[in-house]
C-alpha positions in Angstrom: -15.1 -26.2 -16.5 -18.8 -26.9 -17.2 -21.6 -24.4 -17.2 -22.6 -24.8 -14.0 -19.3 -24.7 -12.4 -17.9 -21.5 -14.4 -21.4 -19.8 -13.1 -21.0 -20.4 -9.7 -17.3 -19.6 -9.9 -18.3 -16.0 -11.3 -21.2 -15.3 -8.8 -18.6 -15.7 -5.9 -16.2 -13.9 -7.1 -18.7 -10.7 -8.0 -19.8 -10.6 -4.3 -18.9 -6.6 -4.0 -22.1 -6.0 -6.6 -25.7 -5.6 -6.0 -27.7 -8.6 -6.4 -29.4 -7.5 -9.5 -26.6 -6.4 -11.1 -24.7 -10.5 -10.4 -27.9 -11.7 -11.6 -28.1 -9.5 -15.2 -24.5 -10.4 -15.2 -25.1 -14.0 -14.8 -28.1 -13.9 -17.1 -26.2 -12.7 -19.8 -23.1 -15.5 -19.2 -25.8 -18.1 -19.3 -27.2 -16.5 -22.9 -23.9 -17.2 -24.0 -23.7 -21.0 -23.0 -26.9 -21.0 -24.9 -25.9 -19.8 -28.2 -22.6 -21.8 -27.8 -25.0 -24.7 -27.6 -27.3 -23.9 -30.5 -23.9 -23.9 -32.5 -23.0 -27.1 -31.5 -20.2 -26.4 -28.8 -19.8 -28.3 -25.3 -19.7 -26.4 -21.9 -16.0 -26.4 -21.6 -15.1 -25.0 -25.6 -18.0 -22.0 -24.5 -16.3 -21.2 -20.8 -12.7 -21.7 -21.9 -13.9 -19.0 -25.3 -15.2 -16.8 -22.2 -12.4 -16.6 -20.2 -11.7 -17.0 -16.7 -13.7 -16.4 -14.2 -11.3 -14.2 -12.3 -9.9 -12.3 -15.5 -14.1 -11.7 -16.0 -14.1 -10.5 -12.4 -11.4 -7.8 -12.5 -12.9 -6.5 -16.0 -16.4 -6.2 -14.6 -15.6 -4.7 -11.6 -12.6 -2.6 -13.3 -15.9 -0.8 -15.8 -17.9 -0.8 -12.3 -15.6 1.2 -10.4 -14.8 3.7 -13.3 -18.6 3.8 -13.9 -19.3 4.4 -10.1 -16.4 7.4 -10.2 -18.2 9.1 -12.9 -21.4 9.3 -11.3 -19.6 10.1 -7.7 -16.1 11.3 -7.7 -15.4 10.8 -4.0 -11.6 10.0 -3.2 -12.7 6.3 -1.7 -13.8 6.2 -5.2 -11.4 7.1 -7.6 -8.6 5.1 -5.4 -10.8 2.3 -5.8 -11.1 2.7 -9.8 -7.4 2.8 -10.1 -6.5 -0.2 -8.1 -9.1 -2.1 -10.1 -7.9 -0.6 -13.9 -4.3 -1.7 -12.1 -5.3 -5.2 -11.4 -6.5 -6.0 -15.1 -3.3 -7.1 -16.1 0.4 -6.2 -14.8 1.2 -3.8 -17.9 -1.4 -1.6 -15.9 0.4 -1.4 -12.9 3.0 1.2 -14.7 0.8 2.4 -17.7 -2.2 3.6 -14.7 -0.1 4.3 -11.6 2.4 6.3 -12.8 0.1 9.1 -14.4 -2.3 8.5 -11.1 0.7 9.5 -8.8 2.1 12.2 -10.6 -1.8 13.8 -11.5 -1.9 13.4 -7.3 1.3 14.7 -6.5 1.3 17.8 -8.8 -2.4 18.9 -7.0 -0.9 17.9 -4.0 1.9 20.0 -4.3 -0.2 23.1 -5.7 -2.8 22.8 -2.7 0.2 22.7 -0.2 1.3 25.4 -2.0 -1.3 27.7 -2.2 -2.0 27.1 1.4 1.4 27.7 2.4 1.5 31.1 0.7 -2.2 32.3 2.2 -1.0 31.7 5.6 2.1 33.8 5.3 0.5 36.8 7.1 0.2 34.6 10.4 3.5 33.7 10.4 4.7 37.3 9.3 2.7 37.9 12.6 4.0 35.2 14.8 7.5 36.4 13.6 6.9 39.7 15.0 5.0 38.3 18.2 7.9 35.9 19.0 10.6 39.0 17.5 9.5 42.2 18.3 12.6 43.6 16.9 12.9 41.8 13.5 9.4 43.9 12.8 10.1 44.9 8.4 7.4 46.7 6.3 9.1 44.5 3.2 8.6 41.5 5.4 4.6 42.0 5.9 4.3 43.5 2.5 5.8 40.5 1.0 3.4 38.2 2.9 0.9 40.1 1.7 1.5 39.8 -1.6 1.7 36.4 -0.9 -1.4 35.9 0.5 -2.9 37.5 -2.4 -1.3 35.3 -4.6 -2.0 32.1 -2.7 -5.5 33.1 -3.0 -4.9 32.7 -6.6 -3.2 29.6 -6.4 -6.1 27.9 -4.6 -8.6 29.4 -7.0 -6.4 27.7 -9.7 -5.8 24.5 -8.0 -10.1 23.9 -7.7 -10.4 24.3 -11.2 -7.1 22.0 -11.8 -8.3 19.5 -9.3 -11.4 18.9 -11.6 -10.0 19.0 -14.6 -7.4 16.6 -13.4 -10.1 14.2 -11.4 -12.5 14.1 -14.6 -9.1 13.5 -17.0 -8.1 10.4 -14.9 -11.6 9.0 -15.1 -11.2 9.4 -19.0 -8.2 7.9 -19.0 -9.3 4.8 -16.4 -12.2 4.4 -18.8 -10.0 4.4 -21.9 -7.6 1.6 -20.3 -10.5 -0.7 -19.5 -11.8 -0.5 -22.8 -9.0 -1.0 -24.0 -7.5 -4.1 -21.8 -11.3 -5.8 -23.4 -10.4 -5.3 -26.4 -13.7 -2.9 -27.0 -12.1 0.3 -28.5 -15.1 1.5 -30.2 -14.3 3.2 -33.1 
């Protein structure tokens, strides 16, 4: 693959990014085939010592994503961070998603939770309303309390669900660097 070819290749497939941003990308690729030159190597030995254009692709826009969640950590967001840190490479697939689904269902499960115990009164009362008869003091004192500590639970879970949101972009950025090969030391 020439020069011209590999850039052409690489601006199609970065289509989801602003135009400035494909053309500092492109600028810098085209430095490259520049130096590779001034040392005395032919188009192909430069592209094929870059890479493919798609494995270029899914690192640039794996660092794009995570970069984008960090500034704006909407759900669209992080879901599309995750699938872009999974389609690096294949080891990814169990090394990303299996923390990403159990970090989601463990704040899943303490939202549902939380809201299940703060809207025990209401069913304490829709007991009663549909019952009459089964009316307990234990029974509404009970959803009480768990009201009160649902309350908590929610409380709990917003701290939680940013600590956990703000650990997965860590660990997203962590994996990128270190599926480049850029661990900075």
């Amino acid at each position: 693959m020439n020069k011209q070819e590999f850039l052409t290749s690489l601006e199609s497939r970065l289509q989801k990014l602003s135009k400035e941003e494909r053309q500092d990308i492109l600028q810098d690729f085209n430095e490259h085939f520049e130096v590779g030159k001034e040392e005395g190597k032919t188009e192909e030995e430069i592209a094929h010592s870059l890479g493919t254009p798609s494995q270029i692709e899914k690192e640039i826009l794996a660092s794009y994503y995570v970069d984008k969640v960090e500034s704006t950590s909407s759900t669209s967001n992080i879901f599309k961070a995750v699938w872009a840190v999974i389609g690096l490479s294949f080891f990814n697939l169990v090394i990303v998603l299996g923390p990403f689904i159990a970090i989601v269902s463990l704040i899943a499960a303490g939202w549902i939770t939380g809201a299940a115990f703060v809207i025990s009164p209401l069913l304490f009362l829709i007991n009663v309303a549909v019952f009459p008869d089964s009316f307990a003091f234990f029974d509404m004192f009970f959803s009480l309390a768990l009201c009160g500590l649902g309350l908590l639970v929610v409380i709990g879970m917003l701290y939680l669900t940013r600590f956990g949101t703000k650990g997965l972009i860590k660990y997203l950025n962590y994996n990128v660097n270190l599926v480049k090969g850029g661990m900075k030391s």
